[in-house]
C-alpha positions in Angstrom: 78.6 149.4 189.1 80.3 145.8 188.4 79.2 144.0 184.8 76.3 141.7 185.2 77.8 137.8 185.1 74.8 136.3 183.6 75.6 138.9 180.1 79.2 138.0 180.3 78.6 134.2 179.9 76.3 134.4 177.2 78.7 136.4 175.1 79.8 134.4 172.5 83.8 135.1 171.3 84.1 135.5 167.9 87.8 134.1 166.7 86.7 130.1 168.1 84.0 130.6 165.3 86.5 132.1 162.8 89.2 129.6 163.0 86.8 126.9 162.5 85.3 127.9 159.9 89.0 128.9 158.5 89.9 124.8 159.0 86.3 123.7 157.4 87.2 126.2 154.2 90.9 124.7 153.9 89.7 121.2 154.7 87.1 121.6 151.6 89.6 123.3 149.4 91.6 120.2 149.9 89.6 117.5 149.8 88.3 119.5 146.2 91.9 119.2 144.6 92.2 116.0 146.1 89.3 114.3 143.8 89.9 116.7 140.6 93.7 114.8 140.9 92.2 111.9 141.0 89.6 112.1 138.4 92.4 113.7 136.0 95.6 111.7 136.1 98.9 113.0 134.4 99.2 111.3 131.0 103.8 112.9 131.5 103.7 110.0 134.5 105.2 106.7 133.2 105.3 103.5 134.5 109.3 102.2 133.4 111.1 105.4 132.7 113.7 103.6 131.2 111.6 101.5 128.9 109.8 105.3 127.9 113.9 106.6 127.7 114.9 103.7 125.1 111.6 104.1 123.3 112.2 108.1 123.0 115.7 106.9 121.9 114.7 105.0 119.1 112.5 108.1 118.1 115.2 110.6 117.6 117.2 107.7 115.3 113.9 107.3 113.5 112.9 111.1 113.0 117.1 111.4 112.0 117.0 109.0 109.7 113.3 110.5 108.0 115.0 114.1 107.8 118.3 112.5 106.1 115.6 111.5 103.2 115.3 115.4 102.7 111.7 115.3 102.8 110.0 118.3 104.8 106.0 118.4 105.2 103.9 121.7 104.7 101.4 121.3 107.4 98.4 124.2 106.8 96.2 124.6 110.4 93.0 126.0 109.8 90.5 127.3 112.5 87.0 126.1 111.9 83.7 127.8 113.3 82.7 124.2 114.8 85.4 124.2 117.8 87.8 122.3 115.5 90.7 122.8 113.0 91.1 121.4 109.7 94.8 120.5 108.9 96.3 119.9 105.4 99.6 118.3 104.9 102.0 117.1 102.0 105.6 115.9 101.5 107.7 118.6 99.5 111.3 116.6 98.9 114.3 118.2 98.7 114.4 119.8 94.6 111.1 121.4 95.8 108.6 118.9 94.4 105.8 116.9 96.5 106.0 113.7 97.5 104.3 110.5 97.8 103.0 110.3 101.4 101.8 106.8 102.4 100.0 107.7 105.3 99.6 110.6 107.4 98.2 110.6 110.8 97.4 113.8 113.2 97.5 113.2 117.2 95.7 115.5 119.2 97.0 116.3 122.8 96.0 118.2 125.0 98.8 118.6 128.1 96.7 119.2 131.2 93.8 116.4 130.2 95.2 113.2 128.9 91.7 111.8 128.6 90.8 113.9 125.2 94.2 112.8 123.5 92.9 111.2 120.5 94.5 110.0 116.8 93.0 111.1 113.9 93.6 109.5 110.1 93.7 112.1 107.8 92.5 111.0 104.0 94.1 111.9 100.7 92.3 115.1 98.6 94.2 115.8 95.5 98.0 116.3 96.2 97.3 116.5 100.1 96.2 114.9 102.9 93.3 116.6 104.6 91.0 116.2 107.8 89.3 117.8 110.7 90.1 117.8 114.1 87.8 118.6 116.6 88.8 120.3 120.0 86.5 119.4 122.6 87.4 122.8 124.6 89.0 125.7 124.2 92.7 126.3 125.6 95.7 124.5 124.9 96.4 122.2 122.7 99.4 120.3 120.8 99.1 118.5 117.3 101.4 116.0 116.1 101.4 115.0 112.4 103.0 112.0 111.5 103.7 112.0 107.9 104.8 108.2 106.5 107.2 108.2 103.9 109.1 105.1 101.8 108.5 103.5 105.5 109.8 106.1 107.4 108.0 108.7 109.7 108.0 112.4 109.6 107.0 114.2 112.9 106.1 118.0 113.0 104.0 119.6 116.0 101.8 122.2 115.9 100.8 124.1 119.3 97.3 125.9 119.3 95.2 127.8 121.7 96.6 129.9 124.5 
């Protein structure tokens, strides 16, 4: 007995339907890292990477000429139970003894989000600078204490999270 025609064209093939939805799932996969790119732009991307080169340049003969003072800061990073850290720094010179600190400022960065990099002043409390700094969201993040002494800067950087 021959197959009935009428049975055979109503038979729908499956693998038409399975690529296309295959092309609809990459299409929306793509399209969803296209707008989280856009929405989040990479803070590493400069505009003049040579005006960013000289600047880092003048950096290195700054921090040199800070560590030829001798000075070295103790930076204490505490974990707080309100998604934050507070951070306690001072100057310790080279015989051992602290050492007037002008300023001291904390940067908070965080690599994959630019957008939550913020600055933080931290305020003098006896023979230390002390502050909080609150992280918005767990993971990663990178602090960078800037310590001014007799005019000069002191950088140390602390990584956190993981």
């Amino acid at each position: 007995m021959s197959p009935d025609p009428d049975a055979r064209a109503s038979r729908i093939e499956p693998w038409p339907v399975g690529l296309a939805a295959l092309l609809l799932t990459v299409m929306a996969v793509i399209t969803t890292f296209a707008v989280i790119a856009g929405r989040n732009a990479d803070p590493l991307v400069v505009e003049d990477a040579y005006e960013a080169g000289r600047r880092i340049n003048e950096q290195i003969r700054a921090d040199r000429a800070a560590r030829a003072l001798g000075v070295d800061l103790d930076v204490v990073v505490v974990r707080e139970a309100d998604s934050g850290v507070g951070v306690s720094v001072r100057a310790i010179g080279p015989d051992g003894t602290p050492v007037a600190v002008d300023t001291v400022r904390v940067r908070r960065e965080r690599p994959t989000e630019g957008s939550l990099d913020q600055d933080f002043e931290l305020v003098r409390a006896e023979s230390r600078h002390r502050g909080h700094i609150p992280l918005p969201r767990a993971g990663r993040w990178h602090l960078i204490v800037v310590a001014t002494v007799d005019g000069h800067e002191i950088r140390e950087i602390h990584g956190l999270g993981g």
